[in-house]
ROVOVO-640059 format. One record per residue: x, y, z of N, C-alpha, C in turn; residue in one letter; residue number from 1. Coordinates in pm, 1 decimal, decimal comma, m for minus. Example, Ala and Ser with C-alpha at 12.3 -4.5 7.8 and 13.67 -1.06 7.14 Angstrom:
# residues 2
<r <1319,0; m569,0; 780,0>; <1230,0; m450,0; 780,0>; <1320,0; m330,0; 780,0>; A; 1>,
<r <1285,0; m225,0; 708,0>; <1367,0; m106,0; 714,0>; <1290,0; 3,0; 787,0>; S; 2>,
//
This chain:
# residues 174
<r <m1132,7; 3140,7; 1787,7>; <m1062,8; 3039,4; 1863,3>; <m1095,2; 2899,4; 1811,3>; X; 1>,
<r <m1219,5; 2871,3; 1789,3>; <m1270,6; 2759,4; 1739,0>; <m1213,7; 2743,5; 1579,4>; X; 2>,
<r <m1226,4; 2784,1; 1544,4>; <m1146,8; 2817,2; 1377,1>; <m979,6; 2751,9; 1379,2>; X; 3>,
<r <m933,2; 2824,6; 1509,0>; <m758,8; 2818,3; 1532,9>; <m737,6; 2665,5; 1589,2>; X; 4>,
<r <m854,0; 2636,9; 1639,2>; <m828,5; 2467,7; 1687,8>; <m864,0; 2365,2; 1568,5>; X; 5>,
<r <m891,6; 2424,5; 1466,1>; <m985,0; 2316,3; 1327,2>; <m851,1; 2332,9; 1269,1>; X; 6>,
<r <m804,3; 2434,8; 1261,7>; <m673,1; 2409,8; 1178,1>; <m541,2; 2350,5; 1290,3>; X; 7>,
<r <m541,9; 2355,6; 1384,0>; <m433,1; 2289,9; 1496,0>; <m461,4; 2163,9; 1514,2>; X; 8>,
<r <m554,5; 2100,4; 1521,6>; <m616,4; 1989,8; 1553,9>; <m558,1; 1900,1; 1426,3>; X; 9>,
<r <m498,7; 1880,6; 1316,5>; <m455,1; 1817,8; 1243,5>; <m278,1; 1777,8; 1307,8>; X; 10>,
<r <m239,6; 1856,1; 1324,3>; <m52,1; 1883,5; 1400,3>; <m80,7; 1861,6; 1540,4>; X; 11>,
<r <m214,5; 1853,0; 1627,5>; <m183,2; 1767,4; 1745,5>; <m193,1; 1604,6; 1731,4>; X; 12>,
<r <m253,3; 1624,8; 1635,7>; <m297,6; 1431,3; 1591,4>; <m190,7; 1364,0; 1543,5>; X; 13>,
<r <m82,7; 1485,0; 1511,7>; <35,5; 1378,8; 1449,1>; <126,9; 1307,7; 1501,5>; X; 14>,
<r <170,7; 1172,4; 1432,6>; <264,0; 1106,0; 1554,6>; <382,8; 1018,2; 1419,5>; X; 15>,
<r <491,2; 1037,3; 1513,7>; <608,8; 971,5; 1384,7>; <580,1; 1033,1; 1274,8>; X; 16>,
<r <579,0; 1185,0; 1233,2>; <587,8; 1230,1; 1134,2>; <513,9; 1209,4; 1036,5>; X; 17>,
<r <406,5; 1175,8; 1045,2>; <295,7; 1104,1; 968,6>; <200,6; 1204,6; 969,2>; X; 18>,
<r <140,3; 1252,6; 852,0>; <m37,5; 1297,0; 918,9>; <m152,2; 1241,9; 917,7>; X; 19>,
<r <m237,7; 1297,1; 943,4>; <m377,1; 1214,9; 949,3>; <m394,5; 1137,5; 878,6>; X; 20>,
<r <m369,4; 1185,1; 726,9>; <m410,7; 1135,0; 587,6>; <m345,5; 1039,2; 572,9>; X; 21>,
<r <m221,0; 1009,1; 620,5>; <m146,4; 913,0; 594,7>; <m174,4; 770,5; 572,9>; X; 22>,
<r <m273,4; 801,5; 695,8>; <m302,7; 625,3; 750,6>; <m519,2; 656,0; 748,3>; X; 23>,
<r <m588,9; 727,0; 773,0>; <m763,9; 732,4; 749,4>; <m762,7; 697,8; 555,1>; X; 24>,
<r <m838,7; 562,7; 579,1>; <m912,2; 545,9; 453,3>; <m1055,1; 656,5; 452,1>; X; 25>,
<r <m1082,8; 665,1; 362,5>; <m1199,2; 779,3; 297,7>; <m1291,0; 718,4; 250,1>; X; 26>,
<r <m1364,5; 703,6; 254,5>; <m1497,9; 594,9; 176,8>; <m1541,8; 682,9; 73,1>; X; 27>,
<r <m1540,9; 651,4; m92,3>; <m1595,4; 682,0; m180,5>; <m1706,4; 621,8; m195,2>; X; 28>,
<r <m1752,9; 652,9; m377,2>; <m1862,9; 573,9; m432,7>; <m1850,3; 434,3; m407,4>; X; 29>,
<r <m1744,8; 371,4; m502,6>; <m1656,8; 244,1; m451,8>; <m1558,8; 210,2; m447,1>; X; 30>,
<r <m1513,8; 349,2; m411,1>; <m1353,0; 272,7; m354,6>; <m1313,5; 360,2; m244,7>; X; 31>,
<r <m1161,9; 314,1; m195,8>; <m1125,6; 395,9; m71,5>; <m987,9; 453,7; m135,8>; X; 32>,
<r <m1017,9; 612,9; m52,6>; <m872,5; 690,8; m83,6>; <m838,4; 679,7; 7,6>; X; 33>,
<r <m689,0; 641,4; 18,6>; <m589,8; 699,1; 161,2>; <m469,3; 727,7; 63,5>; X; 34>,
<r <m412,5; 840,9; 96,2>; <m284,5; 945,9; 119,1>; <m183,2; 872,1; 143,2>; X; 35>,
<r <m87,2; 856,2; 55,4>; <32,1; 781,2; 89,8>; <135,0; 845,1; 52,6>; X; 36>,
<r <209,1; 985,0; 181,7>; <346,8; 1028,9; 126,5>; <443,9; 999,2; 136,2>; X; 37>,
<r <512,7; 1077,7; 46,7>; <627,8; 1064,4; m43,8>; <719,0; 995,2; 115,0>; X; 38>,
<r <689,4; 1038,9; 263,5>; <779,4; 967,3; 392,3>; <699,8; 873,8; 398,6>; X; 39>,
<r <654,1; 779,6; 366,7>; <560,4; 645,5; 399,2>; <677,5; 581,9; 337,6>; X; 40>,
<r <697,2; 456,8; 459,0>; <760,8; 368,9; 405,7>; <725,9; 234,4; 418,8>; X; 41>,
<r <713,1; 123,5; 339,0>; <664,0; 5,5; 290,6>; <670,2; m71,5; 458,8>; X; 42>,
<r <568,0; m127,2; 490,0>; <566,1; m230,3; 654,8>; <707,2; m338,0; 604,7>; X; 43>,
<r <680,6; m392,9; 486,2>; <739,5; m541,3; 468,7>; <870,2; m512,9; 459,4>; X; 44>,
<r <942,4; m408,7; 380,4>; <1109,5; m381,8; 283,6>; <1119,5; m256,4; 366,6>; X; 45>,
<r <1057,1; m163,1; 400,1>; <1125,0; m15,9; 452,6>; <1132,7; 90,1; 322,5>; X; 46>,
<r <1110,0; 23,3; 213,1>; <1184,1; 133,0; 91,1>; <1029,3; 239,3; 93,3>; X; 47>,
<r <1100,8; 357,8; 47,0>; <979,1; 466,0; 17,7>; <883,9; 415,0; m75,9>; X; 48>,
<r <744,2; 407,1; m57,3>; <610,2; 349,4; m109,7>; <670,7; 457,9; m237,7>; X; 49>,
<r <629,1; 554,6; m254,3>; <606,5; 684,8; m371,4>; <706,7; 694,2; m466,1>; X; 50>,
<r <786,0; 650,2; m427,2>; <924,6; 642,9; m526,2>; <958,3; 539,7; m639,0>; X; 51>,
<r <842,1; 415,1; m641,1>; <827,0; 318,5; m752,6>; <717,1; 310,7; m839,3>; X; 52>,
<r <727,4; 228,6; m932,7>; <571,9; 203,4; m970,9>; <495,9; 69,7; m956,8>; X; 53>,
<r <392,1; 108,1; m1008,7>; <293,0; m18,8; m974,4>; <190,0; 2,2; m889,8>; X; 54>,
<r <132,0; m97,1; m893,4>; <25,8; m43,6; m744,9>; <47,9; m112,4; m616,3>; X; 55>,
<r <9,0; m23,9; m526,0>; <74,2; m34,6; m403,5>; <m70,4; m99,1; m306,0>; X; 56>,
<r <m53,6; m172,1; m200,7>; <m168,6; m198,0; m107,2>; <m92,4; m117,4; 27,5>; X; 57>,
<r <m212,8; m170,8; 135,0>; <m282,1; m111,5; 226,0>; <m354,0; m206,8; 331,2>; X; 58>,
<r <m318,2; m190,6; 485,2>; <m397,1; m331,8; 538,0>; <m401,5; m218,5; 674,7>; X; 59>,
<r <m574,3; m258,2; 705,4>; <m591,7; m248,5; 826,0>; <m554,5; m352,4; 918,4>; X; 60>,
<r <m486,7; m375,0; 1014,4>; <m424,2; m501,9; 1101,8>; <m501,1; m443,5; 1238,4>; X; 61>,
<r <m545,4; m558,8; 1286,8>; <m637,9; m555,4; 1464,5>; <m532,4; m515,2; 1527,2>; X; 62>,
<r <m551,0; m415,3; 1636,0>; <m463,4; m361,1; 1754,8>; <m350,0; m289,6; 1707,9>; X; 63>,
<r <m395,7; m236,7; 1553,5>; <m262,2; m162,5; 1548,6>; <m353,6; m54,5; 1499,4>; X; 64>,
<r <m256,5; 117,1; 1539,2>; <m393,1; 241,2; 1552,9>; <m265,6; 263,8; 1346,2>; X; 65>,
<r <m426,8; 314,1; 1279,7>; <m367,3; 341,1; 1123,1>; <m338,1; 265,8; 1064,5>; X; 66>,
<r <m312,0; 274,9; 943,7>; <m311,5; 145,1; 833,7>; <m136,5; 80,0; 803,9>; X; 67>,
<r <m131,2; m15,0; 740,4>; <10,3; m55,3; 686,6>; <3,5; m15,2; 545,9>; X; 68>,
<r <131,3; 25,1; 541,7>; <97,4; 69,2; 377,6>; <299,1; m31,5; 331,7>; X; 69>,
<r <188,3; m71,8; 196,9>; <301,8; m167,9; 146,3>; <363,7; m90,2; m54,1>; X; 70>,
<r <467,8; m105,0; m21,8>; <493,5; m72,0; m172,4>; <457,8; m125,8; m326,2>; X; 71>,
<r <391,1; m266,5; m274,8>; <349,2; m314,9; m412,2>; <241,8; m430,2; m393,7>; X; 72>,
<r <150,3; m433,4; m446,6>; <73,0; m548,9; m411,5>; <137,7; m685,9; m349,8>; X; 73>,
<r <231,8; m693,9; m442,3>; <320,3; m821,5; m415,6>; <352,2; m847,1; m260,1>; X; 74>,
<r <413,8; m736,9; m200,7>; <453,9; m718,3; m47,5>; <331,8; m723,4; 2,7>; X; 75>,
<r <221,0; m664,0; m12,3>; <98,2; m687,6; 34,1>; <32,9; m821,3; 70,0>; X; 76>,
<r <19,4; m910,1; m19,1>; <17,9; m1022,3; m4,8>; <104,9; m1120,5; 76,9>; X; 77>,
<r <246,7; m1082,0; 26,9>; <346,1; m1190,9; 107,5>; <298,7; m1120,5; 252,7>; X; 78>,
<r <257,1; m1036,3; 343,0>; <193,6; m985,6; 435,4>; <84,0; m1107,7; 501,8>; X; 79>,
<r <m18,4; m1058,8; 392,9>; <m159,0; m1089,7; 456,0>; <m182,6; m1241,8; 417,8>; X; 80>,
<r <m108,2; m1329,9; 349,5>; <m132,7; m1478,8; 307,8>; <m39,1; m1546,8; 443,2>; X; 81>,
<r <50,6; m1494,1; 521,0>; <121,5; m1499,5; 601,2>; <21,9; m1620,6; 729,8>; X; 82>,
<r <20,8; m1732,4; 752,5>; <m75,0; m1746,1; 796,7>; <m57,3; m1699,8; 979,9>; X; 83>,
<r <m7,3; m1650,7; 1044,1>; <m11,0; m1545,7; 1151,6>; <m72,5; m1446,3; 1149,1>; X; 84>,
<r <m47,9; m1403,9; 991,4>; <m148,1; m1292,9; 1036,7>; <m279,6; m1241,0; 901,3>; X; 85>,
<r <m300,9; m1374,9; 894,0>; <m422,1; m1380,6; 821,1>; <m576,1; m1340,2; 873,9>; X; 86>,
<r <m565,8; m1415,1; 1017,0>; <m646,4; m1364,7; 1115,6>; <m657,3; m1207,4; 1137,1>; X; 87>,
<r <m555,8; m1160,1; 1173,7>; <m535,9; m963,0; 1207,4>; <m558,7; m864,6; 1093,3>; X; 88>,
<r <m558,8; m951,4; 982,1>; <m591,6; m841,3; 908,7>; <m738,5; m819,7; 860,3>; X; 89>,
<r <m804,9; m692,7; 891,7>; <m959,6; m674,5; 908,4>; <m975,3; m614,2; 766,8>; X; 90>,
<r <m913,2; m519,5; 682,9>; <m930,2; m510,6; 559,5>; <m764,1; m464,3; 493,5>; X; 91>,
<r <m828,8; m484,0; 332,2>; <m721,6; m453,0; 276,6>; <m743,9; m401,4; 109,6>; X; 92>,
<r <m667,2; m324,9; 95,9>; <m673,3; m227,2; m13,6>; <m575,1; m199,2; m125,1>; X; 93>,
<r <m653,2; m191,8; m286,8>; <m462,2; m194,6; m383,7>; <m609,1; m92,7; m454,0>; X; 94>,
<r <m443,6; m63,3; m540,6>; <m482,1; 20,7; m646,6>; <m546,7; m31,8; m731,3>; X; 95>,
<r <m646,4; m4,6; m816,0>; <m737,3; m36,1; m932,9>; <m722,0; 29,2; m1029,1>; X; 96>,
<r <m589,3; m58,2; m1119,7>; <m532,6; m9,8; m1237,3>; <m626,2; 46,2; m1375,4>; X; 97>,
<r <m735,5; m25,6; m1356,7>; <m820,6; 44,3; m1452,2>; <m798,8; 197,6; m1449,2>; X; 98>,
<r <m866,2; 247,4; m1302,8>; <m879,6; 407,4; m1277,3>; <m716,8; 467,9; m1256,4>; X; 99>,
<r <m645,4; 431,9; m1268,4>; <m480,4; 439,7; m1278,5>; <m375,0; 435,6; m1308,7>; X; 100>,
<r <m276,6; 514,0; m1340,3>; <m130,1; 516,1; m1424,1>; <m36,1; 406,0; m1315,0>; X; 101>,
<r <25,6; 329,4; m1405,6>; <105,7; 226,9; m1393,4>; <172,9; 284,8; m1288,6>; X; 102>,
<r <254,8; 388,4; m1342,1>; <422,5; 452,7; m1271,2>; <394,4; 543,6; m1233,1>; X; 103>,
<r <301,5; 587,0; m1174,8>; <236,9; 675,7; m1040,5>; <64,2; 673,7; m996,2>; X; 104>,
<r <23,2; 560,3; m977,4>; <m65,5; 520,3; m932,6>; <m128,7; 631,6; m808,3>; X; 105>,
<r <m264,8; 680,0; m879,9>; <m281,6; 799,3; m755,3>; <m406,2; 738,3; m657,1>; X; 106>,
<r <m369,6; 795,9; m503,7>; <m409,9; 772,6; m394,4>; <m581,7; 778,9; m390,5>; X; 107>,
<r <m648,3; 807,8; m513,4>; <m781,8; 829,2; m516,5>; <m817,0; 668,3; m549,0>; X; 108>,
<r <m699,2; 593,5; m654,0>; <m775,1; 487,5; m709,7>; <m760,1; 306,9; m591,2>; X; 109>,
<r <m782,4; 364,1; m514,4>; <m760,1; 217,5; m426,7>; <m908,5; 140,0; m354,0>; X; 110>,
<r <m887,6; 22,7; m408,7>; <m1047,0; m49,6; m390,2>; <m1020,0; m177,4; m293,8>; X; 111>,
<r <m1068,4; m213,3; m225,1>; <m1087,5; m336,0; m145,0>; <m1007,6; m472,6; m199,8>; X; 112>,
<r <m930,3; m485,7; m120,1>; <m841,6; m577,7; m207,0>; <m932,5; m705,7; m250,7>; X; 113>,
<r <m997,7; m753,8; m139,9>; <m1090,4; m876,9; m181,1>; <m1225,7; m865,9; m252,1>; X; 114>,
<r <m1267,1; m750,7; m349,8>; <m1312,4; m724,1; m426,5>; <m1211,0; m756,5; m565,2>; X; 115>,
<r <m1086,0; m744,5; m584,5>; <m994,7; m702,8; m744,8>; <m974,8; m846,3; m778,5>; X; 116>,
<r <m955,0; m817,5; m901,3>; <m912,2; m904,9; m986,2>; <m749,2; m880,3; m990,8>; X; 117>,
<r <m671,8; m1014,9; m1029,8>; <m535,6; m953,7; m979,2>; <m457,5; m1055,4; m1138,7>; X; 118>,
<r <m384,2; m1019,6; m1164,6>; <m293,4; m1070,3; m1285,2>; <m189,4; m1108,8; m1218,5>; X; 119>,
<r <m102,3; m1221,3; m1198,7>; <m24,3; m1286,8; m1169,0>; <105,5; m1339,3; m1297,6>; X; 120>,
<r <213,6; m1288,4; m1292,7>; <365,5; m1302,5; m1371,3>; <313,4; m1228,2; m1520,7>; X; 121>,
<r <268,7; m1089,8; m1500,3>; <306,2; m1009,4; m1600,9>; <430,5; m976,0; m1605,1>; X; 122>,
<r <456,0; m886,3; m1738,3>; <618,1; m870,3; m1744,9>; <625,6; m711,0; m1714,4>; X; 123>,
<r <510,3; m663,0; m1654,3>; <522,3; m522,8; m1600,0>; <627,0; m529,3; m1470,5>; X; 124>,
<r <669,2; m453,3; m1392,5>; <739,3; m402,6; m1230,1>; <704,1; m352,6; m1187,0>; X; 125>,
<r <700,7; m356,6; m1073,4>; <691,0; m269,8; m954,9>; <797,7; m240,7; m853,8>; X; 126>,
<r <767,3; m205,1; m756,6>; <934,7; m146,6; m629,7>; <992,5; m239,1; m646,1>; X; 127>,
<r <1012,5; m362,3; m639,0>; <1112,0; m467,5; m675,8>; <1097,9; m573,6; m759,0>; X; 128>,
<r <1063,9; m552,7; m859,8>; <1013,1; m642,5; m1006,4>; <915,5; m694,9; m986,7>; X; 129>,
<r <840,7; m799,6; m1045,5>; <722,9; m885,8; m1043,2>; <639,5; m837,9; m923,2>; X; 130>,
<r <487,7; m798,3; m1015,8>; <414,5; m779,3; m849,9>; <259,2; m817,2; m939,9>; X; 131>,
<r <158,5; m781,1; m843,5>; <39,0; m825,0; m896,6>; <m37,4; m682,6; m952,6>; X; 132>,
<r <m94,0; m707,2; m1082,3>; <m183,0; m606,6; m1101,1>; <m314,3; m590,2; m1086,8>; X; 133>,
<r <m330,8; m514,9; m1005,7>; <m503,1; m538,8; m994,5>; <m632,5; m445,1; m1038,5>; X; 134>,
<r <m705,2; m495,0; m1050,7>; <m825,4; m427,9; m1121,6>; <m956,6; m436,2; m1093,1>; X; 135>,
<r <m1033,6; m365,8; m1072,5>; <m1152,2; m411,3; m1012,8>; <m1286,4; m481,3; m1115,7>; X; 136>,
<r <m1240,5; m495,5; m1245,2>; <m1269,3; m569,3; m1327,0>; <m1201,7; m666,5; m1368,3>; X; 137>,
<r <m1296,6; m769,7; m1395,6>; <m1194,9; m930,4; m1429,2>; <m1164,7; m875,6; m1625,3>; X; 138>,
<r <m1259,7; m805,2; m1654,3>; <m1244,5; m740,7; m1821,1>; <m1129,5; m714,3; m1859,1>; X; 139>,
<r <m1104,1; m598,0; m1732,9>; <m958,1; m503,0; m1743,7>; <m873,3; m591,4; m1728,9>; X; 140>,
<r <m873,8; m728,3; m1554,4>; <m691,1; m764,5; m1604,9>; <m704,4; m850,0; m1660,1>; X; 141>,
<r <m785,6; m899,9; m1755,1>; <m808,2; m1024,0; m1879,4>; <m693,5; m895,0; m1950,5>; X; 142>,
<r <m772,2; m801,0; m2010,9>; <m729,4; m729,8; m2129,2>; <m541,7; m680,2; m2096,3>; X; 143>,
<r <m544,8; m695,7; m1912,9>; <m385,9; m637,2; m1928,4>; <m290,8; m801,0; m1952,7>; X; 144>,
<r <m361,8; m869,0; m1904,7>; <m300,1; m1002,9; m1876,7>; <m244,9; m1026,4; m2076,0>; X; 145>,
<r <m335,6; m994,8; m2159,7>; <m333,1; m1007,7; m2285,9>; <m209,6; m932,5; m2355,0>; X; 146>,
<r <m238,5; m796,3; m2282,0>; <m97,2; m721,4; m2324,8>; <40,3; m725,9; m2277,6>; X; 147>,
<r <36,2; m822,0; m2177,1>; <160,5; m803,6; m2071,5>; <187,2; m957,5; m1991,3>; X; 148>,
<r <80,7; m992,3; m2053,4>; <163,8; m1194,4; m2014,6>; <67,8; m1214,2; m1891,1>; X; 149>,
<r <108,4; m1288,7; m1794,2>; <35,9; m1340,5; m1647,7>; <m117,3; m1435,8; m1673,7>; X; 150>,
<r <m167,8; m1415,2; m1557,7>; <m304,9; m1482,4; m1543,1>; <m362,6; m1432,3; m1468,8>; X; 151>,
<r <m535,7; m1447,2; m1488,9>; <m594,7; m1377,4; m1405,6>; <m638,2; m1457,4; m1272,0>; X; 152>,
<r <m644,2; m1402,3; m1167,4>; <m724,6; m1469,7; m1054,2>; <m786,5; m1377,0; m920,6>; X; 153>,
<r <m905,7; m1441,2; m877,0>; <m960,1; m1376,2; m766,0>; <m837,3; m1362,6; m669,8>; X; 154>,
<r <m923,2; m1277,1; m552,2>; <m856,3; m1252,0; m466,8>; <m839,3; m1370,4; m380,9>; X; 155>,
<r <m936,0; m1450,6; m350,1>; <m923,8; m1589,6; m295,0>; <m906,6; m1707,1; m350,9>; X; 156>,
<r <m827,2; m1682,4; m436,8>; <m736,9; m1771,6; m520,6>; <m620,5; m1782,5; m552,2>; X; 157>,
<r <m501,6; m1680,0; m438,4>; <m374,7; m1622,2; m442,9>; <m372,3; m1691,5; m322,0>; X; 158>,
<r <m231,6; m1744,4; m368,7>; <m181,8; m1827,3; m265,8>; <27,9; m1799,4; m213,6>; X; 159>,
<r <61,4; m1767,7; m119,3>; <198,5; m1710,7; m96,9>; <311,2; m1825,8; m187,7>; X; 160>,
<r <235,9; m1993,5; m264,8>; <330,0; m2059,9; m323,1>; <323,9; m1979,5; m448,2>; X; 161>,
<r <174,6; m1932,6; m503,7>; <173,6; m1866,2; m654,8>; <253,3; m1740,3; m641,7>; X; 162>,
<r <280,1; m1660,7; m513,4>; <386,3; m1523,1; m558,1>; <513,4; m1612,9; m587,6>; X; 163>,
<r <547,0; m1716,6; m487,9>; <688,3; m1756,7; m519,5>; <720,0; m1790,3; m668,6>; X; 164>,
<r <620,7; m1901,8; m720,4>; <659,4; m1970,8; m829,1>; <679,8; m1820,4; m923,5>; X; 165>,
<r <586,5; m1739,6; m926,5>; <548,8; m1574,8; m1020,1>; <718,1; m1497,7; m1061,9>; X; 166>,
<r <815,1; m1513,4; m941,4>; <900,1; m1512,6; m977,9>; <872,7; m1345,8; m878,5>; X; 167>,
<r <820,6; m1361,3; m787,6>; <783,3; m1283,7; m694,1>; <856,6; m1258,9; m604,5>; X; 168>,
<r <943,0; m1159,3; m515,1>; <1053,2; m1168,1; m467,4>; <996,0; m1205,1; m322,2>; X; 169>,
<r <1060,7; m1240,8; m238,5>; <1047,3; m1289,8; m114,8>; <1182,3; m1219,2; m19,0>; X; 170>,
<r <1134,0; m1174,5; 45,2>; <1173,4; m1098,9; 177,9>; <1254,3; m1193,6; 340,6>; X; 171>,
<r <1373,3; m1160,5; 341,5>; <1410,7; m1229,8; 419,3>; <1389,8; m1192,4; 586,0>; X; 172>,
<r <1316,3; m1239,4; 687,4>; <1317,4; m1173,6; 801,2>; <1444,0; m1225,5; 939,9>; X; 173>,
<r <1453,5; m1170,2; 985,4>; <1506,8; m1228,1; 1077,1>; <1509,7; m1238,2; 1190,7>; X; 174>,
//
């Protein structure tokens, strides 16, 4: 019986078609995995996260139960630089292109966003062109910045005017 509830206990936890994994970060050595499927769809645009490339972030936000999951760093940011809700957001998470393929970035390689190093107006894409690449070495996005154009900068050195000028798309709300 106890056995039949370890395996049920995943399908009572589920809500909006989501599972557990969807939204629990995992604490590694140093970084965090969370599960982002192929039905996850981006907080900022709606479009399916899994269906582009690039690397994608991740934001824990206060008073909301599970994570936001965004399709590209870029959306990530225009998010969390937001100054409303700069305050709510308690952490946040991108892929670390070092440990990761461009055009399917896997769910193991995601590190603390305010730990990465981030490359700003490479001529790489992501879900909707121009996005940020990040790395958890300033080495790595020196060396991508070299192969692929942009600049490097901390995480507290991104500012929502540098996505605009980047040629960074901007999201209309209404």
């Amino acid at each position: 019986m106890r056995n039949l509830l370890l395996l049920l206990l995943p399908l009572i936890l589920t809500g909006c078609g989501q599972s557990v994994a969807d939204t629990t970060p995992v604490a590694g050595p140093k970084t965090h995995s969370i599960q982002i499927t192929d039905e996850r769809r981006c907080h900022q645009c709606g479009m399916f996260i899994t269906r582009y490339p690039g690397p994608k972030g991740v934001a824990r936000v206060k008073g909301q139960p599970g994570d936001t999951a965004f399709c590209s760093t870029s959306d990530l940011f225009q998010f969390i630089l937001q100054p409303q809700n700069r305050r709510q957001v308690e952490q946040a998470w991108v892929h670390d292109l070092a440990q990761t393929d461009w055009d399917k970035p896997s769910d193991s390689a995601f590190i603390p966003a305010d730990k990465a190093w981030y490359v700003v107006g490479s001529s790489r894409h992501g879900a909707m062109g121009p996005t940020l690449a990040s790395f958890s070495s300033r080495n790595m996005a020196e060396a991508f910045a070299n192969s692929y154009g942009g600049k490097v900068f901390a995480y507290d050195q991104l500012t929502l005017e540098m996505l605009a000028k980047g040629g960074h798309h901007k999201h209309k709300h209404h």
